[in-house]
DSSP file (Angstrom, degrees, kcal/mol; ACC not computed):
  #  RESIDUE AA STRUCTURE BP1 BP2  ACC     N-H-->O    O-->H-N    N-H-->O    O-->H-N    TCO  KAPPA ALPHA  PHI   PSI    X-CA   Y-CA   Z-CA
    1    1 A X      >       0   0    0      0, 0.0     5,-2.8     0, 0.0     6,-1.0   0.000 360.0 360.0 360.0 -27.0   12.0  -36.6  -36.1
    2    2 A X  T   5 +     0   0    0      1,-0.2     0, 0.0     3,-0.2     0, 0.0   0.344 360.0  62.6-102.3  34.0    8.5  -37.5  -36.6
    3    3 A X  T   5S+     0   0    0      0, 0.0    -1,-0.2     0, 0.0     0, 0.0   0.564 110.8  36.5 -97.9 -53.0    9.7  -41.0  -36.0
    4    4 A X  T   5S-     0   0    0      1,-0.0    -2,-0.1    68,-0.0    68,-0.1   0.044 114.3-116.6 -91.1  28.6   10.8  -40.0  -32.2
    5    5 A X  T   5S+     0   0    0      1,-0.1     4,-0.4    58,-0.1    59,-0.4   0.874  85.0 119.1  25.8  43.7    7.9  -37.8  -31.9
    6    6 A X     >X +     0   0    0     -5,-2.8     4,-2.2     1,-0.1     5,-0.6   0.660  44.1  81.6-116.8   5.1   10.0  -35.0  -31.6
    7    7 A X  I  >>S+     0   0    0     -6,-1.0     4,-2.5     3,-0.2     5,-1.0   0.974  97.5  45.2 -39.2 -73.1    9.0  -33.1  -34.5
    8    8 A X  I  45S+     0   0    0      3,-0.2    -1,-0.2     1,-0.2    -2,-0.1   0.712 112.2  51.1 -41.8 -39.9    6.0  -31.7  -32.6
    9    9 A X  I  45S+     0   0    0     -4,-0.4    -1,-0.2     2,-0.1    -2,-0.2   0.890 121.6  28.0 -65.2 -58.3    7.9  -30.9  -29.4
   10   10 A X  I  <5S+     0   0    0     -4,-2.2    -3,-0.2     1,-0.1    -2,-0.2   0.938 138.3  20.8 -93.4 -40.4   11.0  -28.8  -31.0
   11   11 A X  I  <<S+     0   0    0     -4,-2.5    -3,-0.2    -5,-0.6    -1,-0.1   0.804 100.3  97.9 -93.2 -18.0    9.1  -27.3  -34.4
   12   12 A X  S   <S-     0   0    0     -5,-1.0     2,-0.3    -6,-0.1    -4,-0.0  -0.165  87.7 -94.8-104.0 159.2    5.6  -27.5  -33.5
   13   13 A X        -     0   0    0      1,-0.1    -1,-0.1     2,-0.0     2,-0.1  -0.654  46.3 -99.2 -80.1 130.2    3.9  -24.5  -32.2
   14   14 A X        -     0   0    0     -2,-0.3     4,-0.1     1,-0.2    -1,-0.1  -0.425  19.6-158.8 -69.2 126.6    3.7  -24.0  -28.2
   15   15 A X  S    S+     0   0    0     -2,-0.1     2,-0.2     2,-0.1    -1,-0.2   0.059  79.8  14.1 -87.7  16.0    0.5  -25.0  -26.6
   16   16 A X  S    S-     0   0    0      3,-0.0     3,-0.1     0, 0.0     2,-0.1  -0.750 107.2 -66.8 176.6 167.0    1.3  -22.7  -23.4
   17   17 A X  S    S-     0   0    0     -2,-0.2    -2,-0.1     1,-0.2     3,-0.1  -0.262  72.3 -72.7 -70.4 141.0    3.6  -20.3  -22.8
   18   18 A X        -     0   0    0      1,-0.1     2,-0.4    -4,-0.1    -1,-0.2  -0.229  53.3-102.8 -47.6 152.5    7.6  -21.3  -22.8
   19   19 A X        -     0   0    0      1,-0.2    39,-0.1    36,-0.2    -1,-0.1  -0.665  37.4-168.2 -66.0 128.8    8.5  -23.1  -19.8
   20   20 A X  S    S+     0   0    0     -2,-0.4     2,-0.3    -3,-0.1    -1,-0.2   0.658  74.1  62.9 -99.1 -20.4   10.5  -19.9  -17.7
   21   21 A X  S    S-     0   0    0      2,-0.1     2,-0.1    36,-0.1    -1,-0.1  -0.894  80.6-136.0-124.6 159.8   11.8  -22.8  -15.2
   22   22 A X        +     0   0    0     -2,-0.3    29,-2.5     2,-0.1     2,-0.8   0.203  66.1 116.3 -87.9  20.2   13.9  -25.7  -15.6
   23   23 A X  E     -A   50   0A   0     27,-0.2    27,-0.3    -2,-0.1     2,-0.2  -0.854  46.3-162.7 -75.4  87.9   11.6  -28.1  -13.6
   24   24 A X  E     -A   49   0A   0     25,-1.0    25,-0.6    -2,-0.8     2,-0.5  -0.492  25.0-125.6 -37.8 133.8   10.1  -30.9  -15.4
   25   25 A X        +     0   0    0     -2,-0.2     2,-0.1    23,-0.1    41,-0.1   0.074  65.0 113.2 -78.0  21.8    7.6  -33.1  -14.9
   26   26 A X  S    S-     0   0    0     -2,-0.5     2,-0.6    23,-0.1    23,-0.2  -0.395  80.5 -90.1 -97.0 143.3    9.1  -36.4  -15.2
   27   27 A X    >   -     0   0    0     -2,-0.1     3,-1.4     1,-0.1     2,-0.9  -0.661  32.4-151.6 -62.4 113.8    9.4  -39.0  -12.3
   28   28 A X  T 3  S+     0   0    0     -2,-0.6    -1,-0.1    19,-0.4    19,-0.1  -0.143  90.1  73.9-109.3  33.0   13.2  -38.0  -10.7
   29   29 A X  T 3  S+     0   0    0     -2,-0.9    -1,-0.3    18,-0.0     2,-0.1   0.397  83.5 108.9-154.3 -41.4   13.4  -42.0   -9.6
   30   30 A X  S X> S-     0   0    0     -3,-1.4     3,-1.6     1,-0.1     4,-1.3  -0.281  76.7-118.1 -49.1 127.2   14.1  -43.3  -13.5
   31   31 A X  H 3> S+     0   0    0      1,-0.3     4,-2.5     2,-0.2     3,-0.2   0.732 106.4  56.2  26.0 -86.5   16.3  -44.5  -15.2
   32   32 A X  H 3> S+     0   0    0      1,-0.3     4,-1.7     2,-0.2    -1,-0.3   0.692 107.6  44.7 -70.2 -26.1   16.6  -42.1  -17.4
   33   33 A X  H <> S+     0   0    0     -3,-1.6     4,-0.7     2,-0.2    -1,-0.3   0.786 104.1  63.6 -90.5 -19.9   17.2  -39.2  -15.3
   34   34 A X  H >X S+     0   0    0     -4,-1.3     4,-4.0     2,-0.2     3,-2.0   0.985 108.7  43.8 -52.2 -57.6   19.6  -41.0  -13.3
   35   35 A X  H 3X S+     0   0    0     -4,-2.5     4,-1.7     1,-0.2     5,-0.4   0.933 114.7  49.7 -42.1 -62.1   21.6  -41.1  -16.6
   36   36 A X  H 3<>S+     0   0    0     -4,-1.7     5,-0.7     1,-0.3     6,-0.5   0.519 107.2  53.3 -52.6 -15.7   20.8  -37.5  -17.2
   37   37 A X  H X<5S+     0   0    0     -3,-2.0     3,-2.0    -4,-0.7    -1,-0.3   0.903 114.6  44.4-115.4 -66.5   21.9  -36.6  -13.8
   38   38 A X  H 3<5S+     0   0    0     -4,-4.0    -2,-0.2     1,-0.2    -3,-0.2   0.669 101.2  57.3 -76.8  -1.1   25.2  -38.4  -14.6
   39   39 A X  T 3<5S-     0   0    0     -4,-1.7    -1,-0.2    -5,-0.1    -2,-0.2   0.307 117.9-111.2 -73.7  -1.2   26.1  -37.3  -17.9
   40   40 A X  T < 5S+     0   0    0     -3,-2.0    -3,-0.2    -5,-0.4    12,-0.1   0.504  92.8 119.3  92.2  -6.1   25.8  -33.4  -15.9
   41   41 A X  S   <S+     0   0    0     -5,-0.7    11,-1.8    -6,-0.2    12,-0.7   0.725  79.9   5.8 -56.8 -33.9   22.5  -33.1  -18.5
   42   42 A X  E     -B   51   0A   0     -6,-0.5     2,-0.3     9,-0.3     9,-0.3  -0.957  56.5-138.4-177.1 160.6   20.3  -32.6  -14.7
   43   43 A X  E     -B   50   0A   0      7,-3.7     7,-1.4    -2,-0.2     2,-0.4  -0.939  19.6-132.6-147.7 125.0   20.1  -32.3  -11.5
   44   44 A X  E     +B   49   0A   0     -2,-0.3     2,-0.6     5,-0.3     5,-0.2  -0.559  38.4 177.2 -73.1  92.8   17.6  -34.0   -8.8
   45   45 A X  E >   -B   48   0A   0      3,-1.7     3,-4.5    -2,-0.4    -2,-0.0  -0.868  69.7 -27.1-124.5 123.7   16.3  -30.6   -6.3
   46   46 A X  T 3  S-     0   0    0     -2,-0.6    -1,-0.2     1,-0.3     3,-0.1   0.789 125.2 -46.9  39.9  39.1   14.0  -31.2   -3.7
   47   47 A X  T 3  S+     0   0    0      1,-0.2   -19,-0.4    -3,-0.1    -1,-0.3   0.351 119.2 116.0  69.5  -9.3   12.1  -34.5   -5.6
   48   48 A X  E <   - B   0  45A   0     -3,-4.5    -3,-1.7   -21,-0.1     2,-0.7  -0.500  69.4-130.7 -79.8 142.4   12.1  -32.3   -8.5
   49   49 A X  E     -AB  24  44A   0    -25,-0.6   -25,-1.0    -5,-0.2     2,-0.4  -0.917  23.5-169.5 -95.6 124.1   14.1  -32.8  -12.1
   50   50 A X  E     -AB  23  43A   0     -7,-1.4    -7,-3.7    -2,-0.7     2,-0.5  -0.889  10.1-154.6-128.8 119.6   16.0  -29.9  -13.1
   51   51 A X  E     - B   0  42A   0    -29,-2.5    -9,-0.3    -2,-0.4   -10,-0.1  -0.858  11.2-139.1 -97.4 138.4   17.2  -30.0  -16.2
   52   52 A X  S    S+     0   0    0    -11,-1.8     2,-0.4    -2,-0.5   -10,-0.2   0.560  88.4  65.8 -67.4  -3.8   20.6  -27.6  -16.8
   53   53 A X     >  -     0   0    0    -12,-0.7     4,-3.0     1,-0.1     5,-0.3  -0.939  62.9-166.4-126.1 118.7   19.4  -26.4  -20.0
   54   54 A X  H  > S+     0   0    0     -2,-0.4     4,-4.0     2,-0.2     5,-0.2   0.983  97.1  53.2 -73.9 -30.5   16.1  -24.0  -20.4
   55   55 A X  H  > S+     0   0    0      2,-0.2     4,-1.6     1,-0.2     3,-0.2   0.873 111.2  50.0 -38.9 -79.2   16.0  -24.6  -24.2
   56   56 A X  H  >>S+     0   0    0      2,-0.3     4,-2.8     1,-0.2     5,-0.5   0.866 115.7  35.1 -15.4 -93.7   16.1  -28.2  -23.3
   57   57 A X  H  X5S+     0   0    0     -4,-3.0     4,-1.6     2,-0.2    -1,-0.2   0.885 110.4  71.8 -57.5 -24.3   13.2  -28.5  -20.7
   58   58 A X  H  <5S+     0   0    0     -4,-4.0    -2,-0.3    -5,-0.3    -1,-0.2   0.983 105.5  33.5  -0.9 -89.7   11.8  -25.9  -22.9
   59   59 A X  H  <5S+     0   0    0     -4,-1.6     3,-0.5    -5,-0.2     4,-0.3   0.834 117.6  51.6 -63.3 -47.5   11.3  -28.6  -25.4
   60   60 A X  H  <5S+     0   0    0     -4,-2.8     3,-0.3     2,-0.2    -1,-0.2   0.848 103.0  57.3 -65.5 -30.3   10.5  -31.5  -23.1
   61   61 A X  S  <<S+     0   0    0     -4,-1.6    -1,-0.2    -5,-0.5    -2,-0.2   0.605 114.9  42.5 -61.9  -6.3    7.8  -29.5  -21.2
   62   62 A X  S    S+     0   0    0     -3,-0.5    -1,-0.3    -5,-0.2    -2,-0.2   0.386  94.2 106.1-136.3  -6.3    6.1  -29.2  -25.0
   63   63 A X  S    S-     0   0    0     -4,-0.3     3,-0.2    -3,-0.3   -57,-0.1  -0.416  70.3-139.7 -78.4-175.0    6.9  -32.9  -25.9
   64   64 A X  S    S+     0   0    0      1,-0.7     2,-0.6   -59,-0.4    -1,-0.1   0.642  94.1  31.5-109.8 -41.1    4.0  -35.3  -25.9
   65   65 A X     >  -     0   0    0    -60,-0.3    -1,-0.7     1,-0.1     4,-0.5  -0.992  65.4-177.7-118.9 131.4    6.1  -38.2  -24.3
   66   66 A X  H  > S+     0   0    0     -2,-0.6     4,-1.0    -3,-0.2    -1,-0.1   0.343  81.4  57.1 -96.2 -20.1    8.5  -37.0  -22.2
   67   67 A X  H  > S+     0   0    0      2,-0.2     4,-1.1     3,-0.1     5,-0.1   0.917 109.8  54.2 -79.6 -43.8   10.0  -40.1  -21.3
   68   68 A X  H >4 S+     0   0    0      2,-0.2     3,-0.7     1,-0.2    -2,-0.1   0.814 103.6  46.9   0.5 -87.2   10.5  -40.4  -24.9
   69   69 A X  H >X S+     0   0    0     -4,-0.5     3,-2.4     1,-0.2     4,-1.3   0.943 110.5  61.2 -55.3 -62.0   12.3  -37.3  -25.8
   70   70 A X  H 3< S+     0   0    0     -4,-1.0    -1,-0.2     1,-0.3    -2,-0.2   0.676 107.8  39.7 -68.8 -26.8   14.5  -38.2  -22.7
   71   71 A X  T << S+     0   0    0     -4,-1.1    -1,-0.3    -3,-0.7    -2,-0.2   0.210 115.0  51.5 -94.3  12.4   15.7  -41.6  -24.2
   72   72 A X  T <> S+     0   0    0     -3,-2.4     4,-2.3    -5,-0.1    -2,-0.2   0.691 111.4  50.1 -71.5 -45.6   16.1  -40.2  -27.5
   73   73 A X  H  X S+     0   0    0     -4,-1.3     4,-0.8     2,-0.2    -2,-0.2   0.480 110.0  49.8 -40.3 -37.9   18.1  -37.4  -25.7
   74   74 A X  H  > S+     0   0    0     -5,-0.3     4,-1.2     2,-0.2    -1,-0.2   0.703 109.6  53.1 -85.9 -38.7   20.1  -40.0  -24.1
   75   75 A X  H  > S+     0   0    0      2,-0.2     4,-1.1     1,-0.1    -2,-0.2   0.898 106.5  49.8 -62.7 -40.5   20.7  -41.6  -27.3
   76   76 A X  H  X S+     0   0    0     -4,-2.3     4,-1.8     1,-0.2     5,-0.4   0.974 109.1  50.3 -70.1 -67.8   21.8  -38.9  -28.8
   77   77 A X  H  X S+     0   0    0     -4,-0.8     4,-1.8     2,-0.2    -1,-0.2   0.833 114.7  48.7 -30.8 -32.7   24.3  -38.1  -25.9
   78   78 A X  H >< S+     0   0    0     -4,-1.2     3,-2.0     1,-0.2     2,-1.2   0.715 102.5  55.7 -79.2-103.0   25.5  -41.7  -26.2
   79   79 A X  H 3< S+     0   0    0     -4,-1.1     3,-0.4     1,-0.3    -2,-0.2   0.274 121.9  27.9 -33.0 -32.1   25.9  -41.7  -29.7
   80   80 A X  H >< S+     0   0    0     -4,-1.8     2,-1.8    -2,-1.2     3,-1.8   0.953  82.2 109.9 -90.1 -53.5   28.7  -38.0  -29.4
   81   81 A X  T << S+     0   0    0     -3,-2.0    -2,-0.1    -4,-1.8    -1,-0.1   0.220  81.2  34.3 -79.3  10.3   29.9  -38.5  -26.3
   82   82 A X  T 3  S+     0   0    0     -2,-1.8    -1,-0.3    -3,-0.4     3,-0.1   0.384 123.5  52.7-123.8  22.7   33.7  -39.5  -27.4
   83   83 A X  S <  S+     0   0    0     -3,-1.8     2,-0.3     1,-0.1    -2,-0.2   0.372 106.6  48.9   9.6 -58.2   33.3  -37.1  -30.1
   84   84 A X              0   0    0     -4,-0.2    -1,-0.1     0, 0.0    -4,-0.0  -0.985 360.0 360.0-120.0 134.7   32.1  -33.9  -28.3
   85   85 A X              0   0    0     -2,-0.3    -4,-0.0    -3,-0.1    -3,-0.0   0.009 360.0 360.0 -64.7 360.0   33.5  -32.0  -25.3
């Protein structure tokens, strides 16, 4: 974890209050959300990224890199995905 910087993000203490909406700050134009968007992960609203999971933009909203965590996230999803349902 403290490899992917994601130690900080998911264990580390919140520097603001949980995110209550599933909006993210991330550009909705990448790459990476394209993926996210077709794995079912997110969902593109109004120029906005909407992630389907609050836990999940929870944790990205509180990572340090957010494009990061999102290609780690991606990795991980690759890595299951004929594995898990």
């Amino acid at each position: 974890a403290d490899i992917l910087s994601l130690q900080r993000a998911v264990l580390g203490p919140a520097k603001e209050p949980p995110n209550h909406s599933t909006v993210v700050d991330i550009d909705p134009h990448c790459d990476e959300v394209r993926q996210l968007v077709e794995y079912g992960m997110a969902e593109v609203v109004d120029g906005e990224v909407k992630m389907l999971d609050r836990a999940a933009a929870d944790i990205l909203d509180r990572a340090p890199d957010h494009l990061m965590y999102l290609r780690a996230l991606l990795r991980f999803v690759e890595a299951t995905e004929d594995s898990v349902d």
